[in-house]
N, C-alpha and C positions, 0 to 999 in steps of 0.2 A: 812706602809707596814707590822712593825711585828703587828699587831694588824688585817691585811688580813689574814696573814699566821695563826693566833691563830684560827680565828673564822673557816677557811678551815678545819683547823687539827678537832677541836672540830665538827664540821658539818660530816667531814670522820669517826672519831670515833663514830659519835652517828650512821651516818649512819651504820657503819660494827656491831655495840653492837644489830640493828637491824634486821638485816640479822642475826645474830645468833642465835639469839632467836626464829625467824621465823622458821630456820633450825633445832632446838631444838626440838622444839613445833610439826612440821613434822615427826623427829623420834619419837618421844615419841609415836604418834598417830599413828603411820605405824609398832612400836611396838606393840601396845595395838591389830591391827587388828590382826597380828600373835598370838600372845598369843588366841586371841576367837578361830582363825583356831583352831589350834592346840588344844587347849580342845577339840572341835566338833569331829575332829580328832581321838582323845583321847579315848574321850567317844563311839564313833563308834567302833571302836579296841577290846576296854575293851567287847562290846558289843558281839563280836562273838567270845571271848576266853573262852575256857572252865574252870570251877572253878579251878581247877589247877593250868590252866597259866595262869587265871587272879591272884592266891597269888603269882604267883611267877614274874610276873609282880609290881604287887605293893610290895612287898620286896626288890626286885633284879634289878626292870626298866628292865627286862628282861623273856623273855620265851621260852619253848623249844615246838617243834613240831616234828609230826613225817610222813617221806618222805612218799607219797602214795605209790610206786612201792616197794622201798626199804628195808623200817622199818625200816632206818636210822634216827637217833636223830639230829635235827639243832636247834642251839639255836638264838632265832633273838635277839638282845641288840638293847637298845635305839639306833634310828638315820636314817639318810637317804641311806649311803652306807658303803660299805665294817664291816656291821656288823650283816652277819649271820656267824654261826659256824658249823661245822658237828662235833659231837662229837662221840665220841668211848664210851666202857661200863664202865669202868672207870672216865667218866667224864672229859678227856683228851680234848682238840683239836684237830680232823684231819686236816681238813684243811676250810679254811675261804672261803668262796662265796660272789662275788659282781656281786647282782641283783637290778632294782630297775624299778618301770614302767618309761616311760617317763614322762617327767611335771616338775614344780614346784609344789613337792609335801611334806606338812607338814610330820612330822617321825612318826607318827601315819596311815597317809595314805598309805606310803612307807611300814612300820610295819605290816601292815593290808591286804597290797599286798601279801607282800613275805610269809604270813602265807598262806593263801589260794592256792599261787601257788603250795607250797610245798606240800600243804596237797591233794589237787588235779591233779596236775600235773609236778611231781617231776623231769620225767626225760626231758621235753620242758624246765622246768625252765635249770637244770644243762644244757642243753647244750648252752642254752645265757649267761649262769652265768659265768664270770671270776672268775678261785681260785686265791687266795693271800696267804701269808705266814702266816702261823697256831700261830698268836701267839693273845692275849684277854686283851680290855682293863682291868686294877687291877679288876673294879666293878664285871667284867662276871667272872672268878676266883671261886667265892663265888660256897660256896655248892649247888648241886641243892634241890630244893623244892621236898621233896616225900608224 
């Protein structure tokens, strides 16, 4: 009888050491697909930003754009949501906008939206855009690029 219960345990464990690995090996691979999205992504973005915002993207993971109607200044930071900015002349925070299209969409494609909408059609975007409370992660803080 303990020599049933030994070889069950050792049979369960190899079995679960199994499954983990299998589980493992799935993320790993379901990471690796994001990471390509996301460069593809990337490089599409990088692609329509002007020298500008593309240095200030690669310095800063961030860049600024400016409102069609307006000529107000928004800074979009890495990421999917609640990370565009309206900034003031000072480089202050007015206040924050969360915009983003529909989808499961990589922060490059998200990134890529919210420039374009801004840049062509500033005031459709603010009025589906929720504000949030004017404050920036430490990274967006950083000087801007002149």
């Amino acid at each position: 009888m303990a020599r049933l219960r030994e070889v069950s345990l050792r049979s369960a464990l190899h079995a679960a050491f199994g499954t983990l690995r299998a589980t493992l090996a799935a993320i790993r691979e379901r990471w690796r697909a994001y990471e390509k999205i996301e460069l593809r992504a990337l490089a599409l973005m990088t692609a329509w930003l002007s020298p500008e915002q593309r240095a200030q993207f690669a310095k800063y993971n961030r860049f600024d754009v400016i409102g069609s109607e307006s000529g107000k200044r928004y800074r979009i930071c890495y990421g999917t949501s609640t990370n565009v900015y309206e900034m003031d002349g000072n480089d202050r925070v007015v206040v924050g906008w969360c915009f983003r299209p529909a989808g499961s969409l990589v922060a490059g494609d998200v990134m890529l939206a919210q420039k374009i909408a801004l840049e062509t059609d500033e005031r459709a975007t603010l009025i589906v855009a929720r504000p949030f409370p004017s404050t920036l992660p430490p990274r967006a803080h950083l000087p801007p690029v002149s």
